[in-house]
C-alpha positions as CSV (number, residue, x, y, z in Angstrom):
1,X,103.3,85.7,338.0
2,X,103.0,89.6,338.5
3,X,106.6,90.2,337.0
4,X,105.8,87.9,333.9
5,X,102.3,89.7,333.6
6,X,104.4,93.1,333.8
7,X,106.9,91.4,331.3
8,X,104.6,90.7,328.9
9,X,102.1,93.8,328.6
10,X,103.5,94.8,325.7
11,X,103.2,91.5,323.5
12,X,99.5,91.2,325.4
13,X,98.8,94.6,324.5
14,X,99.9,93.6,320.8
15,X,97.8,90.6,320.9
16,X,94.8,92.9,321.6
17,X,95.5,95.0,318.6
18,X,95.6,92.1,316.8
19,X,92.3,90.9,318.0
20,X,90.9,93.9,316.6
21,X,92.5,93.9,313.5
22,X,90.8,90.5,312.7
23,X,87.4,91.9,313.2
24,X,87.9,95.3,311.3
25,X,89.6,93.5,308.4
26,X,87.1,90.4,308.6
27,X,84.4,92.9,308.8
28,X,85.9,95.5,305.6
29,X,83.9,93.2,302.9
30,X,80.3,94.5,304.2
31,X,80.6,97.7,303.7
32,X,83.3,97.5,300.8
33,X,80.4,95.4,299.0
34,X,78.7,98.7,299.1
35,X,81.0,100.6,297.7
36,X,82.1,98.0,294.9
37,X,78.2,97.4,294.1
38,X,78.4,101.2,293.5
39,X,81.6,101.9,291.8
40,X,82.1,98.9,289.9
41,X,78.0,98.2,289.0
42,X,78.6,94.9,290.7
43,X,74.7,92.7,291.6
44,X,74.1,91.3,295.0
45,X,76.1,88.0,294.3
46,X,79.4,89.6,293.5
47,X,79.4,91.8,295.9
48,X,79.6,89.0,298.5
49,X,82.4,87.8,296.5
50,X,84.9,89.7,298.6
51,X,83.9,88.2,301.9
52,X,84.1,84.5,299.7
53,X,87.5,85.7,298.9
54,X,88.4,86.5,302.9
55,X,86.9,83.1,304.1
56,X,88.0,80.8,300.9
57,X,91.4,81.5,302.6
58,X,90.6,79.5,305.1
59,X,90.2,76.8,303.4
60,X,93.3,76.6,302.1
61,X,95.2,77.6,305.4
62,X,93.0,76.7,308.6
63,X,95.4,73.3,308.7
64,X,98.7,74.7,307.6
65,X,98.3,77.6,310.0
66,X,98.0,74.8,312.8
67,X,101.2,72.8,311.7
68,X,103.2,76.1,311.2
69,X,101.9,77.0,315.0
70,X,103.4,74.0,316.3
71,X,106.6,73.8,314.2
72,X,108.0,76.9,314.2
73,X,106.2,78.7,317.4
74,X,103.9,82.0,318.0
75,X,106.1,84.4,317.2
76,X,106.9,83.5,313.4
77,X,103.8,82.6,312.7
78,X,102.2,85.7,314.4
79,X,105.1,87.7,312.4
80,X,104.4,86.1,308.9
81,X,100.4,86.4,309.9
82,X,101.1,90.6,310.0
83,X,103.0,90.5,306.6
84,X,100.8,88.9,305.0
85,X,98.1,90.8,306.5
86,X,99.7,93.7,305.2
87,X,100.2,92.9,301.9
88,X,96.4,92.0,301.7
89,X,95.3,95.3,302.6
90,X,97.7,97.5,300.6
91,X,96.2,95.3,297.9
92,X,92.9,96.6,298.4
93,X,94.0,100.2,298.8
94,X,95.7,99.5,295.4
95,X,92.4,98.5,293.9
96,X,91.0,101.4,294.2
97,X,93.9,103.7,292.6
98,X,93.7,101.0,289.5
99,X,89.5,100.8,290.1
100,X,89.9,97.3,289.4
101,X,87.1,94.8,291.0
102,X,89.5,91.7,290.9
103,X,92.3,93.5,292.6
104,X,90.0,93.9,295.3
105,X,89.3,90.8,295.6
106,X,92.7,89.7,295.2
107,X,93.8,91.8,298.2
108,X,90.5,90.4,300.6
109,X,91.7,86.5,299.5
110,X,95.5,87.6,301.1
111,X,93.6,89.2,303.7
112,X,91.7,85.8,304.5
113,X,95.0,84.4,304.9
114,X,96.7,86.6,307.4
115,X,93.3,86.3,309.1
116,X,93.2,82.4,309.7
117,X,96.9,82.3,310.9
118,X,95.9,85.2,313.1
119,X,92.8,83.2,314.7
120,X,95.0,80.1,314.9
121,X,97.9,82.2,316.8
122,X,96.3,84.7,319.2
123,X,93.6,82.8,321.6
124,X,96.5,80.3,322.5
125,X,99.2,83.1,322.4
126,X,96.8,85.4,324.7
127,X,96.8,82.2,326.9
128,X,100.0,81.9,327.7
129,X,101.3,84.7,327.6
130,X,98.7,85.0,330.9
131,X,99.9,81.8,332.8
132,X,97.0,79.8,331.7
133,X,94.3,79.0,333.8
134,X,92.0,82.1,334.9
135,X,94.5,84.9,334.1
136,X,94.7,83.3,330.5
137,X,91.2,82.9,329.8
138,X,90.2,85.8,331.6
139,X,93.2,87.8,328.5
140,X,90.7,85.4,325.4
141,X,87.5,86.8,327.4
142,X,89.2,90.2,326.8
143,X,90.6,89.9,323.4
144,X,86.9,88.6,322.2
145,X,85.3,91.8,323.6
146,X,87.8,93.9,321.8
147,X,87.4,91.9,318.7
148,X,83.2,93.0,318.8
149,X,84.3,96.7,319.3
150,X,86.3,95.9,316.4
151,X,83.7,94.4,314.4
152,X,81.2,97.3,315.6
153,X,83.3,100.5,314.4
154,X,84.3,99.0,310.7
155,X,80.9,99.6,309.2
156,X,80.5,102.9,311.0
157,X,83.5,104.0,310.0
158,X,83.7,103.0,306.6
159,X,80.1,104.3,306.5
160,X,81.0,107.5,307.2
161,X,83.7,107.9,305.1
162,X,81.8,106.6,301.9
163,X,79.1,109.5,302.4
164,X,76.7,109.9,300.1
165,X,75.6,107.2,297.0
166,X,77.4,109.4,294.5
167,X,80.8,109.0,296.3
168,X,80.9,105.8,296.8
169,X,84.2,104.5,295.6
170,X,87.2,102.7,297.7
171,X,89.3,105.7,297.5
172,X,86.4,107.4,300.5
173,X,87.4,103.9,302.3
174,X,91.6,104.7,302.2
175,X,91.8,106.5,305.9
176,X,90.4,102.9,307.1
177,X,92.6,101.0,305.4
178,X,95.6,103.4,306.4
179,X,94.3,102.4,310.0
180,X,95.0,98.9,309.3
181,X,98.2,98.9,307.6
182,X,99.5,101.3,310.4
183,X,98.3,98.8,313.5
184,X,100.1,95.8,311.4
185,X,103.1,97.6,310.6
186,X,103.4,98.6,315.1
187,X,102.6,94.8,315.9
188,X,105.4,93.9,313.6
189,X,107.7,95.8,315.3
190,X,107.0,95.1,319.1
191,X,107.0,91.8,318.4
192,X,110.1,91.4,316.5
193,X,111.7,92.5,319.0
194,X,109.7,91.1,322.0
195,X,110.6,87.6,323.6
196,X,107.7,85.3,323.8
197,X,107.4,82.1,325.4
198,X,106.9,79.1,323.4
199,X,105.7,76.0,325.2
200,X,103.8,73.9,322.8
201,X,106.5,74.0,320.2
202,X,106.5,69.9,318.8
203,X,110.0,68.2,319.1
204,X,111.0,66.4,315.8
205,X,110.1,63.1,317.5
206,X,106.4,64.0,318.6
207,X,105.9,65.1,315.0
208,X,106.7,61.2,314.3
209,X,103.7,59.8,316.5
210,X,101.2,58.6,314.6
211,X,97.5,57.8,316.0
212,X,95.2,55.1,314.8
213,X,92.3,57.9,315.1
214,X,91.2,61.4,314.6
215,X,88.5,64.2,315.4
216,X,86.5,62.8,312.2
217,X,86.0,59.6,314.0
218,X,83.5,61.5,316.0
219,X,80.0,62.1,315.1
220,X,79.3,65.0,316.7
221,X,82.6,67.0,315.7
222,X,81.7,66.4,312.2
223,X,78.2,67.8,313.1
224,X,80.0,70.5,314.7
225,X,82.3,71.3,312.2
226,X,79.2,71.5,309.7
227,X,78.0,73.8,312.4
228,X,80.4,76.1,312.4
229,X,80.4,76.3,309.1
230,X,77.2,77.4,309.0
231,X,77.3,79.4,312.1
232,X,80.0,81.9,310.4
233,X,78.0,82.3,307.2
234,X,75.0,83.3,309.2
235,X,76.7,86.0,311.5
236,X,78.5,87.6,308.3
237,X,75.4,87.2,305.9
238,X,72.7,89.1,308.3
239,X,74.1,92.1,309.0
240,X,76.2,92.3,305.4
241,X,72.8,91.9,303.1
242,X,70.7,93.9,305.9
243,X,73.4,96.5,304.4
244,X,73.3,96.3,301.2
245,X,69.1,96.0,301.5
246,X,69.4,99.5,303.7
247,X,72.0,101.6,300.8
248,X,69.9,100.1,297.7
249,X,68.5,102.4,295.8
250,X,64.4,102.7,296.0
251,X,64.1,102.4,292.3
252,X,66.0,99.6,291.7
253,X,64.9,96.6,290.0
254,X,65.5,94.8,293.5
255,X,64.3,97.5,295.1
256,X,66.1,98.6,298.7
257,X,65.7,100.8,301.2
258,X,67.6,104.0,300.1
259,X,69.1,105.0,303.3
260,X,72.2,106.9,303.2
261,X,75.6,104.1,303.6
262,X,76.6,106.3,307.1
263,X,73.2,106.1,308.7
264,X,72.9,102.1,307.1
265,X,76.8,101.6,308.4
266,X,76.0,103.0,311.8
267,X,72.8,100.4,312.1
268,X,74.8,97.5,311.4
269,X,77.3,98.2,313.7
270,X,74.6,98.3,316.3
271,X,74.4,94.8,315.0
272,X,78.3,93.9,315.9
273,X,77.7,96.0,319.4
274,X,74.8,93.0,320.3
275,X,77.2,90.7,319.9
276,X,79.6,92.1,322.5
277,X,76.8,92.7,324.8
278,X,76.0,88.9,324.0
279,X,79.3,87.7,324.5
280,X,79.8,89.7,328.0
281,X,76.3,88.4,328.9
282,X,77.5,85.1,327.9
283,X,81.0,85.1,330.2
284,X,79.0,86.2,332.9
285,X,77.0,83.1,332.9
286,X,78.6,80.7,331.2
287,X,79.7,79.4,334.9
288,X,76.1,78.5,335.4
289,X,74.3,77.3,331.8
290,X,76.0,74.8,329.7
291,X,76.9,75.4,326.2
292,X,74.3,72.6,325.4
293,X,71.4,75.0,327.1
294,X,73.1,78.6,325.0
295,X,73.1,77.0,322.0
296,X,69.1,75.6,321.9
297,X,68.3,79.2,323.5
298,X,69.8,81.3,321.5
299,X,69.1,79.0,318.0
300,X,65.5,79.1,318.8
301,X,65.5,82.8,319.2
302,X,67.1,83.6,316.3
303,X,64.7,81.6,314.4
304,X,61.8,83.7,315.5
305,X,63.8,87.0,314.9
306,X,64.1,85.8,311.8
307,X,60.7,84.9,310.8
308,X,59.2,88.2,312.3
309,X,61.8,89.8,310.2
310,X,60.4,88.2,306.4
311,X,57.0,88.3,307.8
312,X,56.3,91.7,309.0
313,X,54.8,94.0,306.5
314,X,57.8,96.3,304.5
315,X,55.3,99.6,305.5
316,X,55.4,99.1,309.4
317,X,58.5,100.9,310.8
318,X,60.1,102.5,313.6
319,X,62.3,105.3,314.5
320,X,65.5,104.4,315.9
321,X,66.0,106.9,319.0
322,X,69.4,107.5,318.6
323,X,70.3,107.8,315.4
324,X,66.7,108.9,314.5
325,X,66.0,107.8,311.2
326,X,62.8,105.4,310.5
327,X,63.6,102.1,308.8
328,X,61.4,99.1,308.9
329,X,60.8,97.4,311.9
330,X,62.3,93.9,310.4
331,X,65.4,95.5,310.3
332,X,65.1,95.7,313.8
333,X,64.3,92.2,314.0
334,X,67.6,91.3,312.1
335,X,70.1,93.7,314.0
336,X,68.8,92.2,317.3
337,X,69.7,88.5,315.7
338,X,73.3,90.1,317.2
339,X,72.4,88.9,321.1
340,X,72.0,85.2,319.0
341,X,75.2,84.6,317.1
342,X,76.9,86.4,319.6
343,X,77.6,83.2,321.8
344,X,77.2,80.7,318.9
345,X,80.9,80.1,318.0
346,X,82.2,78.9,322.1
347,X,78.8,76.7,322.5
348,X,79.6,74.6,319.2
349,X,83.3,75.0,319.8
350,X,83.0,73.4,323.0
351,X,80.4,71.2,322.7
352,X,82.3,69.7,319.2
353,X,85.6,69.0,321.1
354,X,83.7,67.5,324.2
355,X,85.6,64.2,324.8
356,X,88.1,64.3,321.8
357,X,91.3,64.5,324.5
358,X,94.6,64.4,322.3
359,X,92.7,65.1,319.0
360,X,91.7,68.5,320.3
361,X,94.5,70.4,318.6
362,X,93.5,68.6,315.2
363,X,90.4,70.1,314.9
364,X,90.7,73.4,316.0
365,X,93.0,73.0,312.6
366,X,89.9,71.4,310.9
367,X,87.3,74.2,312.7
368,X,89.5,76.9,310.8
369,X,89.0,75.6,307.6
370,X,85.6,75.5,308.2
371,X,85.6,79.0,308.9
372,X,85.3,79.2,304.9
373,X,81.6,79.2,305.2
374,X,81.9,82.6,306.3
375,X,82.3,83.6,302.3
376,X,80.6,80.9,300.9
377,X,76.6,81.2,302.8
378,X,76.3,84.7,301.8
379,X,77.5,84.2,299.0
380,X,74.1,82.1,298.3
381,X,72.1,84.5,299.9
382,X,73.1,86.8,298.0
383,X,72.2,85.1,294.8
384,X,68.9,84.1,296.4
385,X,68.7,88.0,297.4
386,X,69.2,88.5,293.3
387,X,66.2,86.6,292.1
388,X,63.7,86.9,294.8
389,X,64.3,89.5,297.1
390,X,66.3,91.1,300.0
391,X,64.1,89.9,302.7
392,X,63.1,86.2,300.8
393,X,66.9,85.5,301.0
394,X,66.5,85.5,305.5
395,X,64.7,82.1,304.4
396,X,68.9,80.8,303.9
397,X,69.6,81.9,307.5
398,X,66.1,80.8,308.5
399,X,67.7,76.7,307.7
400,X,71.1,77.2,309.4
401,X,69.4,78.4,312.0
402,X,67.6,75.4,312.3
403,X,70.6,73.2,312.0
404,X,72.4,74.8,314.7
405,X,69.1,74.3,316.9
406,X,69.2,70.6,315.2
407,X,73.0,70.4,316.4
408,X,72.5,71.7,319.9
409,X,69.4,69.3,320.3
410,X,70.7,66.1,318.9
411,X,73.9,66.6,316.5
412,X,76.1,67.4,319.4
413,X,76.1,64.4,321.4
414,X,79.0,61.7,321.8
415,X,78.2,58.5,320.5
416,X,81.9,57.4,320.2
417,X,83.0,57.4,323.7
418,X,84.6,54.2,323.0
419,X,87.6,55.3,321.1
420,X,90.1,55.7,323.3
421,X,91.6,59.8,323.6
422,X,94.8,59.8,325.8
């Protein structure tokens, strides 16, 4: 086992790159809805439109990313996931030499679909390229924390570069995007030219089996897939319309807070860093407290978060120590909603594949598409957000909050244990 770990550093290594790169690209439509609201005069709906574009991929691919996966290995589809990652991006940076809206959103739709083949490939590539067992989940356990850091730095950085409200235009964002483009274009290479094992490649004749069932003959995967559908919305739409609230101009019709995009982009990230410290915390005792038990906790936490957050008075605020600047103290409330949806995704993973056996790999194909709500939740927040406020549109996370409470509660157990699963 040590000569195949030292064999496969590389690839690993790659894989953790990778890792990150889905967080910082998944991540580029908050702050780009920023800039685009700015540059392009865009409202609060369409400004969400780029993450609908990212996670409407999805849709499309969560189930052909899965049968490409087991037809033609890791490695090609891990290859074809970084072209078309690439393309994605450089569409973006194009966008902003043409300052053209729908080419932006052109390039984060391609993006969305190098990101799903990239979700579908890594966690079981990581896996094996570990030996399985420990080492290999111990490599996922890894890969997720790298894939918060990534997730924490985008809306700092891009932050940062945008600067002040008068600059804001996707040209500020271009060193970011070079960053991306420039970690596909290595992965590309090593792995080209790297051997990787391929053990769950399907022979022509298993492709013939057919079964008289599937996940969607279970109750509480469907539940779960609704779940996750939900879940995703709620940890994009948070922190992204916590941003745009923060960077919207005072005397706007819906008024915002007026807080400079660097010092906004650096809050949110403080978001994305809860969720690493959440999904550490969450490792570390995951041994001990079932997903079940996560799930209610965290759900009913969130819930009150979120509810302090409408309800406390716009006037009473706080002084963030490190970065020093006051904002209201329900912005506090929603950063710390982090530590919630940190865990969310592994306790209504595993609690939604609970007892399905051989239709496992089937719906993590269907739990990718469902990855769409990630674009299409704040989406609707972001309409709500239009018409009656920044903070009045938290009443949209407010109910899937409540669902995923309703899911860990009730939703999620198995009431078809008697279809059979080996």
């Amino acid at each position: 086992m040590e000569s195949n770990q030292k064999n496969y550093s590389l690839p690993i290594a790659m894989m953790f790159a990778l890792f990150f790169m889905i967080a910082f690209v998944t991540g580029l439509p908050s702050p780009m809805g920023v800039i685009v609201a700015k540059q392009f005069g865009a409202s609060n709906f369409e400004s969400q439109l780029g993450f609908l574009g990212n996670f409407l991929a999805y849709a499309f691919m969560g189930i052909p990313a899965g049968i490409m996966l087991k037809k033609y290995g890791y490695k090609k589809t891990a290859l074809a996931a970084i072209a078309v990652g690439f393309v994605g991006v450089s569409v973006q940076f194009f966008s902003g030499q043409v300052g053209s809206f729908t080419v932006y959103l052109t390039g984060a739709f391609i993006s969305g679909f190098s990101m799903c083949m990239l979700n579908t490939v890594v966690n079981p590539m990581l896996n094996t390229l570990g030996g399985g067992g420990n080492k290999g989940n111990q490599l996922i356990q890894f890969g997720g924390s790298i894939n918060s850091i990534g997730a924490t730095i985008t809306p700092m950085l891009v932050g940062w570069l945008m600067g002040a409200e008068a600059g804001r235009t996707i040209e500020k964002a271009n060193p970011a995007l070079f960053l991306a483009l420039g970690i596909f274009a290595l992965a590309f290479i090593v792995l080209r030219f790297v051997s990787i094992p391929e053990p769950h490649l399907e022979t022509a004749t298993e492709r013939q089996v057919k079964h008289s069932h599937s996940p969607l003959s279970f109750r509480h995967f469907i539940l779960g897939a609704i779940a996750i559908f939900i879940y995703v919305g709620t940890e994009i739409g948070i922190p992204s319309t916590a941003n745009l609230f923060m960077t919207a101009s005072k005397s706007a019709a819906n008024a915002g807070l007026g807080i400079d995009a660097t010092t906004a982009g650096s809050i949110v990230g403080i978001y994305w860093l809860l969720m690493l410290v959440g999904r550490l915390t969450g490792g570390a005792i995951g041994s001990k407290v079932s997903s079940k038990t996560m799930l209610i906790a965290v759900s009913l936490l969130g819930l009150i978060l979120i509810l302090l957050a409408i309800f406390s008075p716009i006037t009473s605020t706080i002084t963030l120590p490190v970065l020093k600047t006051e904002v209201p103290i329900s912005i506090v409330f929603l950063v710390l909603c982090g530590l919630c949806t940190s865990i969310m995704w592994g306790g209504i993973f595993n609690l939604a594949v609970e007892g399905l056996g051989k239709y496992t790999a089937a719906a993590s194909g269907i739990f990718m598409v469902m990855v769409c709500g990630g674009g299409i939740v704040p989406l609707f927040q972001g309409y709500v957000s239009d018409h009656f406020g920044y903070l009045s549109s938290y009443w949209v996370m407010f109910a899937c909050l409540g669902y995923m409470l309703f899911y860990g509660l009730i939703g999620s157990k198995n009431v078809n244990k008697d279809i059979p699963v080996e």
